[in-house]
Wavefront OBJ file of the C-alpha trace (Angstrom):
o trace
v -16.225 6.075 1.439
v -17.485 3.050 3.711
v -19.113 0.056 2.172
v -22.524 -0.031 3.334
v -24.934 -2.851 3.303
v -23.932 -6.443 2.999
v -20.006 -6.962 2.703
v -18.329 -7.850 -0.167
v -15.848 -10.291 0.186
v -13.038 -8.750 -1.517
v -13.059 -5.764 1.062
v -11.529 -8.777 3.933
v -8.308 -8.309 2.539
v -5.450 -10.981 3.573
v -1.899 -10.204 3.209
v 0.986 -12.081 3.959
v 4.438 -11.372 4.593
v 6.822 -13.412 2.219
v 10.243 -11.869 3.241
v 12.648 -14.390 5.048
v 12.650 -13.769 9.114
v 14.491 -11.010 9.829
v 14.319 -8.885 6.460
v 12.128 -5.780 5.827
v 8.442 -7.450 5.236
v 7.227 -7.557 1.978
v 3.320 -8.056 1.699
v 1.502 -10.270 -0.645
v -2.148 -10.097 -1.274
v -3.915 -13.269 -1.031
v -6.283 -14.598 -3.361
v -5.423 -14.731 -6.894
v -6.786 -18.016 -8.162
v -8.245 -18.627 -4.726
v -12.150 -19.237 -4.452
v -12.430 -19.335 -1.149
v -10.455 -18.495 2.010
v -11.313 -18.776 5.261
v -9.874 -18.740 9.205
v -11.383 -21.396 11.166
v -11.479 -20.137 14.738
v -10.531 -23.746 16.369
v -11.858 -22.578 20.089
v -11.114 -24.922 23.026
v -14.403 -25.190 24.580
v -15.588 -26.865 27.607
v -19.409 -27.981 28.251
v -19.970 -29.328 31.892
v -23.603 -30.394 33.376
v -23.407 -30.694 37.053
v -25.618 -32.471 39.421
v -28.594 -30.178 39.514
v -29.352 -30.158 35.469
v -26.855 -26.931 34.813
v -24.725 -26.369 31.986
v -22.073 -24.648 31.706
v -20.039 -23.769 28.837
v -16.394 -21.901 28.786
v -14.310 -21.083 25.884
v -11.056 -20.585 26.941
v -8.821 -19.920 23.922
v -8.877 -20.159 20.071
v -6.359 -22.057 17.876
v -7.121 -20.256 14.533
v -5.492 -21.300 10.750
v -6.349 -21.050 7.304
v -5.859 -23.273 4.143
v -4.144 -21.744 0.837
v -5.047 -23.843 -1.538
v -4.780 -23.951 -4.992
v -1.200 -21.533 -4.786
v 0.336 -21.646 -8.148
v 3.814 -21.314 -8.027
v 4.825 -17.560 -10.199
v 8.068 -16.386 -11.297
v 8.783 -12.994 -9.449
v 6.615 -13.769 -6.302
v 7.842 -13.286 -3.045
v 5.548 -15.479 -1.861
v 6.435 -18.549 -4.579
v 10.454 -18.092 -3.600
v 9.483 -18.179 0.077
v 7.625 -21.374 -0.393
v 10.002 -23.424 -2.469
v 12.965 -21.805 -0.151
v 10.402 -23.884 2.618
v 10.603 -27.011 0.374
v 13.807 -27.251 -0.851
v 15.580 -26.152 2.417
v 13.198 -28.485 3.958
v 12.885 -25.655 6.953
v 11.610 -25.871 10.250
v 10.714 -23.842 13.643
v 11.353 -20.095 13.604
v 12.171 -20.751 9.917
v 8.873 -20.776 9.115
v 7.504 -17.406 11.448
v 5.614 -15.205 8.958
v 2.797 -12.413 9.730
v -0.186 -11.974 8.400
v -2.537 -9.023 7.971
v -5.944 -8.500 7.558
v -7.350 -5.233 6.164
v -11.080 -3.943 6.450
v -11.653 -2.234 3.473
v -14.566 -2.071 3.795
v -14.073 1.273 6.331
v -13.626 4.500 5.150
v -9.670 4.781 4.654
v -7.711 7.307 7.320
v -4.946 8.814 4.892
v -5.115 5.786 2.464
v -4.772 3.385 5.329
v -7.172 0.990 7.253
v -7.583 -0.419 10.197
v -6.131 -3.931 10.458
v -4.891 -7.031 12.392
v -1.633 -8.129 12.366
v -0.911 -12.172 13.130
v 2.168 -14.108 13.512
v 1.588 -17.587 11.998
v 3.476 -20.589 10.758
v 3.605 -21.509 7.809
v 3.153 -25.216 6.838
v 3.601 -26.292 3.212
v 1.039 -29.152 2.859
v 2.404 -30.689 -0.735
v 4.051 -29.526 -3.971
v 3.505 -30.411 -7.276
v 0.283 -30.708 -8.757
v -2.208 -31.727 -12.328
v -1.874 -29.682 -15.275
v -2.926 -26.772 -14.479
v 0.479 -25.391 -13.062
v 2.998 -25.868 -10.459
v 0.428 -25.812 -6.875
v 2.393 -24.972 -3.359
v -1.121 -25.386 -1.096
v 0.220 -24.415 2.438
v -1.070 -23.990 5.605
v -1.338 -20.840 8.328
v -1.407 -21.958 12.140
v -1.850 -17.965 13.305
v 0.083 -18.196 17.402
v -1.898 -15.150 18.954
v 0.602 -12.649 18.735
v -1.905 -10.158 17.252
v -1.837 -6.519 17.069
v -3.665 -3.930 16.018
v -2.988 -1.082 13.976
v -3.254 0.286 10.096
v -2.333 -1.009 6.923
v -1.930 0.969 3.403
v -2.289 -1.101 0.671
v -0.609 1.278 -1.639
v 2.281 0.792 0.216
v 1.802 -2.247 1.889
v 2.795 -1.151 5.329
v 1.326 -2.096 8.537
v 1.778 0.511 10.974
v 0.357 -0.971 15.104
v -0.940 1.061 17.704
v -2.814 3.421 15.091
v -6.338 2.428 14.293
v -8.425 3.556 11.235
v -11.797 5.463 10.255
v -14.783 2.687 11.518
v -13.546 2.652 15.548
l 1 2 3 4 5 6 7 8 9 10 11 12 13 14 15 16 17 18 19 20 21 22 23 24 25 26 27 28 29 30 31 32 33 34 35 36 37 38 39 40 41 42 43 44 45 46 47 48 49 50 51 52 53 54 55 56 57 58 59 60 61 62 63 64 65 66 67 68 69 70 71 72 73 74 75 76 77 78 79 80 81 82 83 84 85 86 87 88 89 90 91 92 93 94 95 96 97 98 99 100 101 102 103 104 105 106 107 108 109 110 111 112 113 114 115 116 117 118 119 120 121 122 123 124 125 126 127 128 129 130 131 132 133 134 135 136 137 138 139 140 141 142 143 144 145 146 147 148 149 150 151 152 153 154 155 156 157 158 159 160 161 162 163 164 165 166 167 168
């Protein structure tokens, strides 16, 4: 059954892929103890006035990422041994390749499974450490365009691309 009316916005679900590059993915939900998350576009824009009063305005390309912050560090996450693997291995450049996915739950599911966007980002840990309210990993997503459509089952947590769901 579709959402109807104004969107809620726990049906924008983020998920992100905390196996090392190369092994099978393993998808994380984002947004436990998170308040707000958001993916600032970045576009390149260009605004020219020429000689006769005219304006002109191209975009040309976007340069999106998004800020996880507070992460508290869990025992058993994926996501938390990823991260500190990131710190303590102090890793760099295709060491630090990860997808993300975004699900529209808001659709009506196909066979449990809706139609999402899958990203390749980077992942940049900002800081470790943190006050007293636990162990805080805030990190970084600089999403490189590699995007591709497809499905995504949150039972599972399997993206399947080229397949799209209900809502198209």
């Amino acid at each position: 059954m579709a959402v109807t009316g104004k969107i809620k916005r726990k049906f924008m679900a983020h998920y992100i892929n905390a196996a090392k590059p190369g092994d099978p993915a393993e998808y994380e939900r984002l947004g436990k103890n998170l308040e707000e998350y958001k993916v600032e576009m970045n576009a390149n824009v260009e605004t020219k006035n020429n000689i006769i009063g005219e304006t002109s305005v191209i975009l040309d390309s976007y340069q999106p990422q998004a800020s996880v912050e507070p992460y508290y560090a869990e025992v058993g996450s994926a996501l938390f041994e990823r991260l500190q693997d990131i710190i303590d291995e102090r890793q760099t450049l295709d060491e630090l390749v990860a997808d993300v996915v975004e699900a529209h739950t808001w659709e009506s599911p196909t066979a449990g499974k809706y139609t999402a966007y899958k990203e390749e980002a980077i992942i940049e840990v900002s800081s470790y450490g943190g006050d007293t309210t636990g162990y805080q990993i805030p990190f970084n997503l600089h999403y490189t365009g590699a995007r591709t459509k497809g499905t995504f089952d949150p039972t599972t947590k399997t993206f399947t691309a080229g397949s799209s769901g209900s809502g198209e």
